[in-house]
C-alpha positions in Angstrom: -75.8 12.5 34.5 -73.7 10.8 31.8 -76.6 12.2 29.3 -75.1 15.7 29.1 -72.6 16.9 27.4 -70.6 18.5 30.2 -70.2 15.3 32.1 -68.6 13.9 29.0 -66.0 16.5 28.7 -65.4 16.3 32.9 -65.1 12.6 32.7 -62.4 12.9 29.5 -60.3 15.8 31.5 -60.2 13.2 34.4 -59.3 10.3 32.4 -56.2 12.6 30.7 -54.9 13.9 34.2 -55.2 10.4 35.1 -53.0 8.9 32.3 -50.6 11.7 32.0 -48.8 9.6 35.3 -48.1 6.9 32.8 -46.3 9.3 30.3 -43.0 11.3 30.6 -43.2 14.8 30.1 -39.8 15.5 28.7 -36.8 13.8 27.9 -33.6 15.7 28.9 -30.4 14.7 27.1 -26.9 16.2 27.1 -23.1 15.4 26.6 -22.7 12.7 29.1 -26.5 12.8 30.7 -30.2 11.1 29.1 -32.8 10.8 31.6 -36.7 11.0 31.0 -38.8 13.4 33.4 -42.2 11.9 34.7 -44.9 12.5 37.6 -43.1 9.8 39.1 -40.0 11.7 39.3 -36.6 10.9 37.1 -35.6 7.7 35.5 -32.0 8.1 36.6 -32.4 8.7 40.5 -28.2 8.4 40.3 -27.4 11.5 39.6 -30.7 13.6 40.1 -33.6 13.5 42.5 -36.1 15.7 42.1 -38.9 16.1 44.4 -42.3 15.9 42.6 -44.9 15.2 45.7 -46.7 19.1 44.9 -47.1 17.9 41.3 -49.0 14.9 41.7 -50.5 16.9 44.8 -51.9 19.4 42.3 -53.0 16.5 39.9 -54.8 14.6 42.6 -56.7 17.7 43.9 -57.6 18.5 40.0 -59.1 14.8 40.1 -60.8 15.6 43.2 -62.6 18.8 42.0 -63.4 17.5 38.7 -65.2 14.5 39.9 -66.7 16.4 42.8 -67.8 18.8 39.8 -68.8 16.1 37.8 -71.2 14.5 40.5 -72.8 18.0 41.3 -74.8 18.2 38.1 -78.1 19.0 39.9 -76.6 22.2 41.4 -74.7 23.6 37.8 -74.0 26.7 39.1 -71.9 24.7 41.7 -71.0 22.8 39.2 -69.8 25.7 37.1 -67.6 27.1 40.6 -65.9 24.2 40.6 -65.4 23.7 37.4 -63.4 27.6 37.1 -61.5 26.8 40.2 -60.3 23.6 38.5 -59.4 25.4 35.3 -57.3 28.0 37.7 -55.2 25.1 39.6 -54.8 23.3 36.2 -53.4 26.4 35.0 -50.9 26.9 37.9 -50.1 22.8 37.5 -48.6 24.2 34.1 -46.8 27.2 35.1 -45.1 25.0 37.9 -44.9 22.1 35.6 -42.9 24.5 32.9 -41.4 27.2 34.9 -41.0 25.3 38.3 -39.6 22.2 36.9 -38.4 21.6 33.5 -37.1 25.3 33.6 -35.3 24.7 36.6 -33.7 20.8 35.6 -32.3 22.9 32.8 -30.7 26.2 34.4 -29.6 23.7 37.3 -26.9 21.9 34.7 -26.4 24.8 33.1 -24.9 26.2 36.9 -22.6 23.2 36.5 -21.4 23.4 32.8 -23.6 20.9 31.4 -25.6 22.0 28.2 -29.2 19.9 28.2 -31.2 19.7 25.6 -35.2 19.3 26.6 -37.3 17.0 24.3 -40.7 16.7 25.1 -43.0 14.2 25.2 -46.6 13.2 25.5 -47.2 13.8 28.8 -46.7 17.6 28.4 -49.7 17.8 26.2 -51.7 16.4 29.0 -52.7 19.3 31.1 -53.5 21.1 28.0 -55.9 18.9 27.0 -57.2 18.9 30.6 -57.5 22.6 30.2 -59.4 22.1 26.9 -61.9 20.1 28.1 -63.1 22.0 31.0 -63.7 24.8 29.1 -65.3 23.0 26.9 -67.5 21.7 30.0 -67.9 25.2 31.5 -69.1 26.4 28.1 -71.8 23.5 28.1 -73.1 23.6 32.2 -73.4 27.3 31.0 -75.4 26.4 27.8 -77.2 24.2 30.1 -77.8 26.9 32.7 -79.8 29.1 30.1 -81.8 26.7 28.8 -83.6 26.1 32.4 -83.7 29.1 33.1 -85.2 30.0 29.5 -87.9 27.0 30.0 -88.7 28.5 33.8 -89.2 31.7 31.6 -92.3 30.4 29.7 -93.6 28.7 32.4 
C-alpha cells in the first residue's frame, strides 16, 4: 500500500487538511479591531462569533474520504471515485472558505463602517495543497490503472 505513489500523495493531502486546524487562515485588522481567523473559529470571541461547525465538517469528511480512498488501493478504480469526489468537496471547502467566510467577515464590518483589512496566513494555502496532491494521486491510481490493464494485455 505505502509502496505506491498514490498512497504517498493521499497520506500528504491528509496530513495538510489535518494541520491546517493548527494555522489561522487570515488575520483581519482594522481601525480599532485585530483578530486572527482559524478552524477553530475567532481569537476575539468579544466582539465576533462566527459559527465554523460546516467548515471543520467539510474537513473531517475530506479526511474520511481520503483515508477511505487511501485504504481501497486493491479496488483503484474505487479508489479513483473517491478520490474525484474528494477533489469536488475540497473545492467547495474553498469556495465557502473564501466566499462564505472571509468575504463575508469583511462586507459584515463594512455594513457597520468599519474598514478591515484581510492578511492571510498559512492556513489558507492549505486546501490548496490538499487540492494539489490529489490530483497528483488521481494522476498516479490512473497511471497505475493502465499499467494492469496493459500487463493483463500481454497475458
Amino acid at each position: 500500500m505505502i509502496q505506491r505513489i498514490q498512497s504517498v500523495y493521499m497520506f500528504l493531502a491528509v496530513t495538510a487538511i489535518v494541520v491546517m486546524f493548527f494555522f489561522p487562515v487570515a488575520n483581519f485588522y482594522g481601525n480599532m479591531y485585530y483578530f486572527y481567523f482559524s478552524l477553530n473559529g475567532v481569537s476575539d470571541e468579544s466582539f465576533l462569533t462566527i459559527n465554523t461547525i460546516p467548515l471543520v465538517v467539510m474537513a473531517a469528511v475530506i479526511i474520511v474520504l481520503i483515508f477511505s480512498g487511501l485504504f481501497s488501493f486493491r479496488n483503484r478504480l474505487l479508489q479513483v471515485k473517491i478520490a474525484r469526489f474528494a477533489v469536488l468537496l475540497n473545492i467547495a471547502f474553498i469556495i465557502v472558505l473564501y466566499f462564505g467566510y472571509i468575504d463575508n467577515i469583511v462586507k459584515d464590518f463594512e455594513k457597520q463602517g468599519v474598514t478591515l483589512d484581510v492578511q492571510y496566513k498559512a492556513g489558507i494555502y492549505f486546501p490548496l495543497i490538499v487540492l494539489i496532491f490529489l490530483i497528483l494521486a488521481i494522476r498516479a491510481i490512473i497511471s497505475d490503472e493502465n499499467k494492469v490493464r496493459a500487463a493483463d494485455r500481454l497475458r
